[in-house]
Backbone as CSV, one residue per row, in Angstrom:
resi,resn,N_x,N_y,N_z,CA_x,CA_y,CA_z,C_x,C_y,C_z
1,UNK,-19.896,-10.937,-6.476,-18.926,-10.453,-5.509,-17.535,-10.517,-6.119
2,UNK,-16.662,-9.329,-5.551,-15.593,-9.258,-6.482,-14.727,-8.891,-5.073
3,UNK,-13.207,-9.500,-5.325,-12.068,-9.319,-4.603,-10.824,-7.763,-4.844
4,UNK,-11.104,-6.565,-3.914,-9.892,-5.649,-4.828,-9.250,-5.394,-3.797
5,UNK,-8.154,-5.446,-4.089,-6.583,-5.366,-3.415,-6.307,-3.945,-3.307
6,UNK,-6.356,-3.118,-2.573,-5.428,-1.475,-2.645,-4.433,-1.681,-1.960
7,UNK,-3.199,-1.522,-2.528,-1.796,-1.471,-1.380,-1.583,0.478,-2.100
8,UNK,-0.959,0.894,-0.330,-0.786,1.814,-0.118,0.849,1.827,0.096
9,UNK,1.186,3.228,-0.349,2.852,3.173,-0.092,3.374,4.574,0.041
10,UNK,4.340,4.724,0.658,4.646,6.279,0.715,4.918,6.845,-0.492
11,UNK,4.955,8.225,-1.168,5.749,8.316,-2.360,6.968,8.078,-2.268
12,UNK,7.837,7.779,-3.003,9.283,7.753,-3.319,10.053,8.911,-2.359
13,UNK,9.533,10.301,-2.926,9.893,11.567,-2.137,9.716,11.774,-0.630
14,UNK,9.167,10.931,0.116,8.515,11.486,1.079,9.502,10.148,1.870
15,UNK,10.002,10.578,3.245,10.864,9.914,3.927,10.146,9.085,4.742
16,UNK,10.407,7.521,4.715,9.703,6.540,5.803,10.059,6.247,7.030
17,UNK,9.954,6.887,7.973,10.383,6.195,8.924,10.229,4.428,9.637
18,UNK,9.124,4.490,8.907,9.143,2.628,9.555,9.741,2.066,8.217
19,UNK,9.795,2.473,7.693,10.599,1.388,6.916,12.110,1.625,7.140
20,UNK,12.665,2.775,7.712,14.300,2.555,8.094,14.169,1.899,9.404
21,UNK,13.316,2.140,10.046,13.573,1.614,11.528,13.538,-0.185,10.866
22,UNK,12.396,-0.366,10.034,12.827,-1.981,9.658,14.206,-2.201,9.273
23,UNK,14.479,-1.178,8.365,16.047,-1.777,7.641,17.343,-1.719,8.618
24,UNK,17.156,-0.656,10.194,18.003,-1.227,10.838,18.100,-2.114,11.589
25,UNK,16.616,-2.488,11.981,16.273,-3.850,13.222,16.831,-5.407,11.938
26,UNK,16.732,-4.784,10.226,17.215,-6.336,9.754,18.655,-6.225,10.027
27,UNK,19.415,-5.126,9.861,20.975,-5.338,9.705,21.637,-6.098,11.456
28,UNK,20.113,-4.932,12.730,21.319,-5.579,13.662,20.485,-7.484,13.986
29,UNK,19.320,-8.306,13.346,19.278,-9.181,13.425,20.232,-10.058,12.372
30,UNK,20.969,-9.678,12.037,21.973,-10.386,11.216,21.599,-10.725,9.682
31,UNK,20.598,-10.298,8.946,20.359,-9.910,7.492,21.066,-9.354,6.695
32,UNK,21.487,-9.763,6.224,22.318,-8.999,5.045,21.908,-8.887,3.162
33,UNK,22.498,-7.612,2.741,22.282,-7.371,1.260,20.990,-6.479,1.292
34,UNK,20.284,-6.291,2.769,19.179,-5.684,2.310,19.188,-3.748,1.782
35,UNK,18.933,-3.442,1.011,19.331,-2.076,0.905,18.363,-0.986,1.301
36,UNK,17.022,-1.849,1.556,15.995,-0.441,1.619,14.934,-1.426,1.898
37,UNK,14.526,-0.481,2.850,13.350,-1.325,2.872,11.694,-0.129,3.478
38,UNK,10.594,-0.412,2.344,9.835,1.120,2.450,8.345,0.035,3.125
39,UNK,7.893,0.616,4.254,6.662,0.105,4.526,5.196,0.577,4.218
40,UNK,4.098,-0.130,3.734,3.010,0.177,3.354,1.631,0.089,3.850
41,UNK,0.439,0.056,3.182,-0.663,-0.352,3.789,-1.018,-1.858,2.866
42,UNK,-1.605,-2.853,3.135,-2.643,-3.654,1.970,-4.068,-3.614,2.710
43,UNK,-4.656,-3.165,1.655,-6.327,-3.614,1.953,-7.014,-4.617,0.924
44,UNK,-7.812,-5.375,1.636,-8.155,-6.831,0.480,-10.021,-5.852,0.658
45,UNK,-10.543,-5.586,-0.233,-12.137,-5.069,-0.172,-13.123,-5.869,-0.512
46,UNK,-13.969,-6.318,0.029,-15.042,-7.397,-0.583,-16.210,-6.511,-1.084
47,UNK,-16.276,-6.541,-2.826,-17.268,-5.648,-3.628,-18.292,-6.063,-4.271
48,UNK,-19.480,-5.622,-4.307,-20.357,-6.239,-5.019,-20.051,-5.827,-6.672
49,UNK,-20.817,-6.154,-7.702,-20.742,-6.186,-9.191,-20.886,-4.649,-9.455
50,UNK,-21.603,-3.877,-8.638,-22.248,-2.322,-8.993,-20.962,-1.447,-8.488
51,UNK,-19.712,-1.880,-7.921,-19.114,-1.016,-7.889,-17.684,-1.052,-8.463
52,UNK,-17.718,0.326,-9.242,-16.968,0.281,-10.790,-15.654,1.134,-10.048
53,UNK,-15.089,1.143,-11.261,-13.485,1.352,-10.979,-13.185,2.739,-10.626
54,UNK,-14.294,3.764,-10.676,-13.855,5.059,-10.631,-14.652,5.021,-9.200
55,UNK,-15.090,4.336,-8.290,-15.806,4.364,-7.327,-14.477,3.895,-6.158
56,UNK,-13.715,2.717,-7.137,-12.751,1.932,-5.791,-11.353,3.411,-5.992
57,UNK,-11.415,4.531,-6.903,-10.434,5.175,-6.898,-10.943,6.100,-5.756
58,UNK,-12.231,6.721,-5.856,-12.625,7.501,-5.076,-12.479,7.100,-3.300
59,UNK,-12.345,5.933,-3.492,-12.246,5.080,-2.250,-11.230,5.365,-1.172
60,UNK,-9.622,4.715,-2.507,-8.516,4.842,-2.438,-8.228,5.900,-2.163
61,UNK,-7.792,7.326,-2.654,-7.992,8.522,-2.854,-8.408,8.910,-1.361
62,UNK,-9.652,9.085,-1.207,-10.452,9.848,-0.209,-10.373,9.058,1.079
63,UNK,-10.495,7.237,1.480,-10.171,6.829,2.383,-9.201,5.765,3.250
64,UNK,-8.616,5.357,2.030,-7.825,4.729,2.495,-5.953,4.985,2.691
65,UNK,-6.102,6.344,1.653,-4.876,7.324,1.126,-5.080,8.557,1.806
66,UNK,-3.321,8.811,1.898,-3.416,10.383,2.124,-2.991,10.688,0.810
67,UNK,-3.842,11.156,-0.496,-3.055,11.661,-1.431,-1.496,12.504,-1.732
68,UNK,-1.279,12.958,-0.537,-0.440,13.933,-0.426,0.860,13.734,-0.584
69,UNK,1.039,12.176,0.572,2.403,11.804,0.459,2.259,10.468,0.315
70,UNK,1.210,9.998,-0.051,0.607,8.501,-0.741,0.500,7.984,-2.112
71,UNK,0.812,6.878,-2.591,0.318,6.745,-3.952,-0.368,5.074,-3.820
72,UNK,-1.209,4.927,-4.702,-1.637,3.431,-4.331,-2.055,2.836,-5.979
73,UNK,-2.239,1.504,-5.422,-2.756,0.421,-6.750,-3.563,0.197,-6.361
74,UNK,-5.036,-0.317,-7.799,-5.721,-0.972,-7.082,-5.861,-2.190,-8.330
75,UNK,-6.062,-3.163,-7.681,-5.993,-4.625,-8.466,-7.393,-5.550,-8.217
76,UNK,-8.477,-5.660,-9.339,-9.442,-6.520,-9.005,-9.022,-7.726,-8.991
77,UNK,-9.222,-8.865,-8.122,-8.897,-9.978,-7.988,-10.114,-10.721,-8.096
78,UNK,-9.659,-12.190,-9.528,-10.784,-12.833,-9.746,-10.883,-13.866,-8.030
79,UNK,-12.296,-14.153,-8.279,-13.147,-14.638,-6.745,-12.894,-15.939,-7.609
């Protein structure tokens, strides 16, 4: 059994709305210096040994991403 991490994130290009609505709820709770702030997905996947890296892309990609205006990592994490 193997541990893989996909965090999901908007592209750069593509405008977030929850992440400005965060960056103004920090300025009016009294936060400061923050300049940006972009919100994402994390998924933690519990995998058996048979499934290989072009399987967790197909994953990423097809279900856990919108390719379109998405980009993601994926990170095996030792168990």
């Amino acid at each position: 059994m193997a541990r893989v991490v996909v965090d999901v994130m908007p592209k750069p290009e593509i405008l977030d709305p929850q992440g400005q609505a965060a960056l103004g709820a920090a300025g009016r709770l009294g936060f400061t210096g923050i300049t940006g702030i972009r919100q994402g997905k994390h998924f933690e996947i519990e995998v058996d040994d048979s499934v290989d890296d072009a399987t967790l892309e197909k994953i990423a990609e097809g279900f856990l991403a919108n390719p379109v205006i998405e980009q993601w990592t994926i990170t095996r994490v030792d168990a």
